[in-house]
C-alpha positions in Angstrom: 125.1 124.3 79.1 122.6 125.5 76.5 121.0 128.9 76.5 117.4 129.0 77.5 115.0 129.8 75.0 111.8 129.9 77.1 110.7 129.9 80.4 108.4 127.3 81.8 106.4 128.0 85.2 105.3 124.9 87.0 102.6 126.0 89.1 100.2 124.0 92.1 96.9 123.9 91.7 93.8 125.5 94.3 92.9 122.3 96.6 96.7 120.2 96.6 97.1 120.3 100.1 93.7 118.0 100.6 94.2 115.7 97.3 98.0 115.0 97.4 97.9 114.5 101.1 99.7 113.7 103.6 102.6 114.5 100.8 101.6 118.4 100.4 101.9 118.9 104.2 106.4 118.6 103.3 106.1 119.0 99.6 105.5 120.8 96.4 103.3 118.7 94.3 106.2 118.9 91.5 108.1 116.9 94.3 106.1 113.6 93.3 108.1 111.0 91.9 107.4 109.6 88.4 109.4 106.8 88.5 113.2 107.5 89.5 112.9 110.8 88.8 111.0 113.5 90.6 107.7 115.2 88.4 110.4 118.8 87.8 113.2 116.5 87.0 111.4 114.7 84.3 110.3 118.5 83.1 114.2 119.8 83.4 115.7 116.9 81.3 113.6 116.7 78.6 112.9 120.5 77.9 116.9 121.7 77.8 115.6 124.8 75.8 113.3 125.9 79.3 114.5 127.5 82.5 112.0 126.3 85.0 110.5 128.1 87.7 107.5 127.5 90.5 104.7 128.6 91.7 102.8 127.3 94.8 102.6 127.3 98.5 105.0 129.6 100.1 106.6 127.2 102.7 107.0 124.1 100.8 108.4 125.5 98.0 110.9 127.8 100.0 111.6 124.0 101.9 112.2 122.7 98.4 114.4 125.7 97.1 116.3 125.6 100.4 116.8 121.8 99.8 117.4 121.7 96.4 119.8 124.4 96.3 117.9 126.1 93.4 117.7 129.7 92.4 113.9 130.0 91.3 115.0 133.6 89.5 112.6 136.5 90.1 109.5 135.7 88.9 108.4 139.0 88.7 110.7 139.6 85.2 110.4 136.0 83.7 111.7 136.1 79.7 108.8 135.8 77.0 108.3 133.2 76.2 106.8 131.5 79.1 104.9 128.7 79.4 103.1 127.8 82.4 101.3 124.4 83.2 100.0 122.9 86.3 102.3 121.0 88.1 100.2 118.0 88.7 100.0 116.8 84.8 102.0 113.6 83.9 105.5 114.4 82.4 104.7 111.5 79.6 107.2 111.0 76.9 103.6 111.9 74.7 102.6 115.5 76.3 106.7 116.5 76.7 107.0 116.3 73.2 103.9 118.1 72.0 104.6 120.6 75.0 108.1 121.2 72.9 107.2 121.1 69.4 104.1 124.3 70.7 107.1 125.7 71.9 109.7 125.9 69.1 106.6 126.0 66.3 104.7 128.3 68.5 104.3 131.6 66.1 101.3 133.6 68.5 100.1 133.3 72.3 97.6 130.4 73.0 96.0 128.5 75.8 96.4 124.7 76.5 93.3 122.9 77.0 92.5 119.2 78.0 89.2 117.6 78.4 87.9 121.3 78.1 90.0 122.4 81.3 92.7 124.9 81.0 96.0 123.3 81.9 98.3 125.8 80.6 99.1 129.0 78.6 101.8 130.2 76.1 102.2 133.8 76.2 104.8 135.6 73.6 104.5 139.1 74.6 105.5 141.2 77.4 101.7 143.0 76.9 100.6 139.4 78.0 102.7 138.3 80.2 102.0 141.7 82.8 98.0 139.6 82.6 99.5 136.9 84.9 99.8 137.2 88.8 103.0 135.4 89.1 102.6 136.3 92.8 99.7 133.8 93.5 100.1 130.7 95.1 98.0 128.8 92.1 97.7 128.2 89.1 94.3 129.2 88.9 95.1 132.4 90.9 97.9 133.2 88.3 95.6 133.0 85.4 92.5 134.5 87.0 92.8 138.3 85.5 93.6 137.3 82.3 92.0 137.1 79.1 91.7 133.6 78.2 89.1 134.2 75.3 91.2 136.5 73.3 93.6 133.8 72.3 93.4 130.4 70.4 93.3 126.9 72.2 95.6 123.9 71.3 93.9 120.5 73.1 95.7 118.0 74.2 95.1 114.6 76.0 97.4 114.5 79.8 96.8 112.4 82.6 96.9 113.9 85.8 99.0 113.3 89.2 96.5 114.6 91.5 96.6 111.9 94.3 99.8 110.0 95.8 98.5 107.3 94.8 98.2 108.3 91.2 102.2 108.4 91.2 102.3 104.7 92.5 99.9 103.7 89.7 101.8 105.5 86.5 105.3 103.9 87.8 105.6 101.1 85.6 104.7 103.4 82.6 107.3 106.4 84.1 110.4 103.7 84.6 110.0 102.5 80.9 110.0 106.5 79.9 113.1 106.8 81.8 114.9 103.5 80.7 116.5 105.9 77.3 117.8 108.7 79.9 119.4 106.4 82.4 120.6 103.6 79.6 123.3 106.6 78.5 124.2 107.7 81.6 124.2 104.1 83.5 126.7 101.9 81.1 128.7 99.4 83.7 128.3 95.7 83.3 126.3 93.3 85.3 128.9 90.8 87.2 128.8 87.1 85.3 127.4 86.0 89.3 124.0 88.0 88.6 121.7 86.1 87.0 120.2 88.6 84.5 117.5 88.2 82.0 116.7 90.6 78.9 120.3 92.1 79.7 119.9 95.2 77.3 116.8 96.1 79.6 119.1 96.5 82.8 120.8 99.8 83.1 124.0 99.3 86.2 125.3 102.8 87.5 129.0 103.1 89.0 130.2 101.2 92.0 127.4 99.5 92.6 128.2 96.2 94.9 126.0 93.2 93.6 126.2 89.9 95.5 126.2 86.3 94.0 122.5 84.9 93.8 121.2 87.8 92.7 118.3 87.3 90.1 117.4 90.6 87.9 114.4 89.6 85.8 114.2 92.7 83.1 111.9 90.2 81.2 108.7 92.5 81.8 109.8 96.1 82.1 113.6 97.5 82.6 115.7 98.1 85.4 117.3 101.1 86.5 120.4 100.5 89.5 121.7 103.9 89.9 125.2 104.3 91.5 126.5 103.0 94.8 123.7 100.5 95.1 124.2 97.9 97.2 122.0 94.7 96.4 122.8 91.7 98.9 122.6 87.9 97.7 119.7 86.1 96.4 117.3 89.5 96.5 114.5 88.9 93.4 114.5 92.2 91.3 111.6 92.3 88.5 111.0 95.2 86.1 110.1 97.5 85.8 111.9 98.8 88.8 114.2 101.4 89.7 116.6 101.5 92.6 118.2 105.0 93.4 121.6 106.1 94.3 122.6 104.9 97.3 120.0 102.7 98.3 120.7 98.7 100.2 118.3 95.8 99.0 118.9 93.4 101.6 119.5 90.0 101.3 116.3 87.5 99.8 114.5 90.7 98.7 111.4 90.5 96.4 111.0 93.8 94.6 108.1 93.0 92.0 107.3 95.1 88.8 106.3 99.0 89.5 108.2 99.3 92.2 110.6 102.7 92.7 112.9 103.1 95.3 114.5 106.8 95.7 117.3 107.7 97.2 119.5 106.0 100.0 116.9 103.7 101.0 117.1 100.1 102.6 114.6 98.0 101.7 114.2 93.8 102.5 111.3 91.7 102.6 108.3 91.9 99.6 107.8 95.3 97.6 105.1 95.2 95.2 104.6 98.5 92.9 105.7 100.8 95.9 107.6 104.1 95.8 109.5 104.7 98.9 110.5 108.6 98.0 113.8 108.8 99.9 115.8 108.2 103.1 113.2 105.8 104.2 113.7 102.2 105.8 112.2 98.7 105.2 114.8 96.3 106.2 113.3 93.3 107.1 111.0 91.1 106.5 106.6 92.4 105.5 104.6 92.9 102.9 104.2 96.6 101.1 102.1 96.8 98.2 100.4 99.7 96.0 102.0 102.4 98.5 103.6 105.5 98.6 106.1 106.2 101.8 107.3 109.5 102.0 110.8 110.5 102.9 112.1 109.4 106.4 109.9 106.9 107.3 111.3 103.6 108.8 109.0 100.6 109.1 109.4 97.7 111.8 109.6 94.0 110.9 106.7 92.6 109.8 105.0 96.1 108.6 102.3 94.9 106.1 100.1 96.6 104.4 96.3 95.0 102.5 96.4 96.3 99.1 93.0 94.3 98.0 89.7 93.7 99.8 88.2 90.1 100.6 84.8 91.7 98.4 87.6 92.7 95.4 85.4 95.9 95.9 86.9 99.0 95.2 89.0 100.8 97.7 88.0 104.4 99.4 90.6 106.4 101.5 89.6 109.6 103.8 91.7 112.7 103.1 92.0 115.2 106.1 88.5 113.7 106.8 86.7 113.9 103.2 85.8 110.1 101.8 88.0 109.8 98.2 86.5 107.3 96.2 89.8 106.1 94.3 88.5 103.4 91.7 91.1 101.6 92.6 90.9 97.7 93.8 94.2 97.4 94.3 95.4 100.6 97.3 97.5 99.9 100.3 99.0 102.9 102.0 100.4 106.5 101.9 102.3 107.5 104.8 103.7 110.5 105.3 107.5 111.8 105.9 108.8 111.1 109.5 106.3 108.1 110.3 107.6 105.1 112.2 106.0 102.0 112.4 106.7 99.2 115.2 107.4 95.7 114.7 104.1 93.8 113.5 102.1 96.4 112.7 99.3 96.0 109.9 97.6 98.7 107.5 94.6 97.8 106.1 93.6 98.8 102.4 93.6 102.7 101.4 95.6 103.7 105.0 96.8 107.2 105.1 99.3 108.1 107.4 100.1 111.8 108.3 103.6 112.7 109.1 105.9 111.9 112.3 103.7 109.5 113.9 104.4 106.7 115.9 102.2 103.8 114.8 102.6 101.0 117.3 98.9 99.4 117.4 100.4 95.7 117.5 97.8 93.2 115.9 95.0 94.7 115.2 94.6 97.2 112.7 95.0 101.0 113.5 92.3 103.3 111.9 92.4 103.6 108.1 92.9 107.4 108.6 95.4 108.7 110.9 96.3 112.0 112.0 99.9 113.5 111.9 101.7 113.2 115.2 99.5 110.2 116.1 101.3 108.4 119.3 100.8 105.0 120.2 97.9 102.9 119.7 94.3 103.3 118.8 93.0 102.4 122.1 95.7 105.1 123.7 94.5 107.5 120.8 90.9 107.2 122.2 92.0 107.9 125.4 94.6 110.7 125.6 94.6 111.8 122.6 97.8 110.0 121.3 99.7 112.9 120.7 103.3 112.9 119.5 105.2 116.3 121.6 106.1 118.3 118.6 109.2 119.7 120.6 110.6 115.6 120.7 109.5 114.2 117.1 111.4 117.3 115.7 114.6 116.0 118.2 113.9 112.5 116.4 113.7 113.6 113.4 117.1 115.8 113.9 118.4 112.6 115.6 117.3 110.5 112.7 118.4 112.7 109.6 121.6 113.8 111.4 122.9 110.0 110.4 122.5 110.5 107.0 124.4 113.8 107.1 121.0 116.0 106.8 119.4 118.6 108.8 115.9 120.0 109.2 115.7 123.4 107.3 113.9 126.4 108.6 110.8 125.9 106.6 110.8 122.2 107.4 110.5 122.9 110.9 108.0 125.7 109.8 105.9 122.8 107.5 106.1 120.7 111.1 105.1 123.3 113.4 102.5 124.3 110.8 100.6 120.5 110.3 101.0 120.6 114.6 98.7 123.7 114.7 96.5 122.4 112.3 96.1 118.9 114.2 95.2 120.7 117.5 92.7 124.1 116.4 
């Protein structure tokens, strides 16, 4: 393994838990997927020379650490150099490479500035470094004693993760990053029964079962099948698209171009330039397009989400009740870890789902926003409130993770017990 050089601090920014929600309420913002890979995994692979450590919100990074099995080192004696950037910049292929040649070039301290904000700063010195308050939760906090005007400022251009939706949008750009990394590692040959076009676009990871009738259509972006993929016959797979390890496509799938599925997933019916994070279900037939599902969730047949208006008028969302103008025409939903759908249930455009709620509001659609722990349908909501017992969707969601050989950490059940509170001041 090679020897550090530097260290590089990926640290939240003031505000994540209302823009990168319902994802913040179980994640660290560096969590996001950008593409196959997750926004720290992008940083760790292309920056060998850093060691890479986090700042943010106490309980979901201690649930990430915990998960992750990763020693975050003590923060409190980090090795010069260090760079720290916010965590919600795009990992492009551009800003990692200008991000490592300011490293290795870098001769004196300086601050990284885009647009005119401050997105980052290089410190050399231990003088410097003692500046920082690598004890806040933010990035701003960190850098709010120090003195940015006594060092020079490099500018460059990033674009910016700050909504879920921002991942679902940057896919099709992050899978044709990743194509190089996961061409070397990925090297098995498709089976002479797959119908394949664009071949050299189509990276196949180890025993991977792929039925006859398959089509894999690499004609518009590459695909990535990471290992033990099971894809069943005549599913449709367009790039750019990238299918993590583990995951089923069930049989007569149509995964269109942007799409990302994570980890052990099973996924049928129509995707369209969706991430489904991890451990989630869509096994039969419904339309899902221009989402982002968080880990855990499992949708009933039929589950179809309206990613475009009748005006073609652009779509707004409400986060944690503040109206988001997105700018977006093209939005269907973000739902958060734990959710469960029931069979037939639609989601109008820009729907945000908190997390372990029971949406079964059959044939009509639910509210655009709603609440975490949500029970039952809207008319039920109205009445009773429609809340899920915390005590049995943490049961369920033991119940449910249990099959996959997982458990609910401490600080999981913390995050749960935490959004709970929050629902019912």
């Amino acid at each position: 393994m090679q020897q550090a050089l530097f260290t590089l601090i990926l640290a939240e920014s003031e505000g994540i838990e209302d823009s990168l929600y319902p994802f913040s309420v179980m994640h660290s913002s560096w969590e996001l997927r950008f593409g196959g890979k997750r926004v720290f995994e992008v940083f760790r692979d292309a920056l060998p020379e850093f060691s890479l450590r986090f700042i943010g919100r106490d309980l979901q990074k201690r649930s990430f650490l915990e998960q992750e099995g990763i020693d975050a080192g003590d923060l409190s004696a980090p090795s010069c150099p260090v760079m720290l950037l916010r965590s919600d910049i795009a990992p492009t292929t551009h800003v990692l490479t200008i991000l490592r040649r300011m490293a290795i070039d870098g001769a004196q301290s300086f601050v990284i500035r885009s647009n005119g904000q401050v997105i980052g700063i290089y410190v050399m010195h231990e003088s410097e470094l003692s500046q920082l308050d690598l004890f806040a939760p933010s990035f701003e906090g960190v850098i709010s004693a120090f003195g940015l005007e006594t060092l020079p400022v490099t500018d460059i251009a990033v674009e910016y993760l700050k909504h879920q939706w921002d991942a679902m949008l940057m896919a099709p750009k992050a899978i044709g990053e990743s194509f190089g990394f996961f061409s070397k590692k990925y090297k098995e040959s498709v089976p002479a029964h797959v119908f394949a076009l664009n071949l050299d676009r189509i990276a196949l990871g180890k025993n991977c079962e792929l039925a006859p009738g398959i089509v894999l259509d690499a004609s518009k972006g590459p695909i990535i099948i990471e290992s033990d993929v099971v894809i069943m016959a005549h599913a449709f797979v367009q790039g750019p698209c990238h299918i993590g390890k583990g995951s089923i496509i069930k049989a007569g799938a149509q995964l269109y171009g942007g799409t990302v599925i994570g980890p052990h997933c099973k996924i049928g019916g129509e995707v369209e330039q969706s991430v489904f994070h991890g451990y989630s279900n869509k096994q039969h037939q419904g339309f899902i397009g221009h989402s982002y599902c968080g880990e855990w969730v499992n949708l009933g047949a039929l589950t179809t989400t309206s990613d475009l208006k009748n005006t073609y008028g652009q779509i707004d969302v409400t986060l944690r009740g503040k109206e988001v103008q997105t700018g977006q025409m093209f939005l269907g939903a973000m739902i958060g870890d734990h959710t469960k759908t029931a069979i037939g249930t639609c989601l109008g455009t820009g729907t945000i789902i908190g997390i372990s709620s029971s949406i079964h509001d059959i044939g009509a659609f639910p509210p655009k926003e709603i609440h975490s722990f949500s029970w039952g349908t809207a008319t039920e909501s109205a009445k009773n409130g429609g809340n899920y017992d915390l005590t049995k969707a943490l049961q369920v969601a033991d119940t449910v993770m249990s099959r996959r050989s997982k458990t609910m950490t401490a600080a999981q059940k913390e995050l749960c017990n935490k959004e709970f509170q929050r629902i019912h001041k």
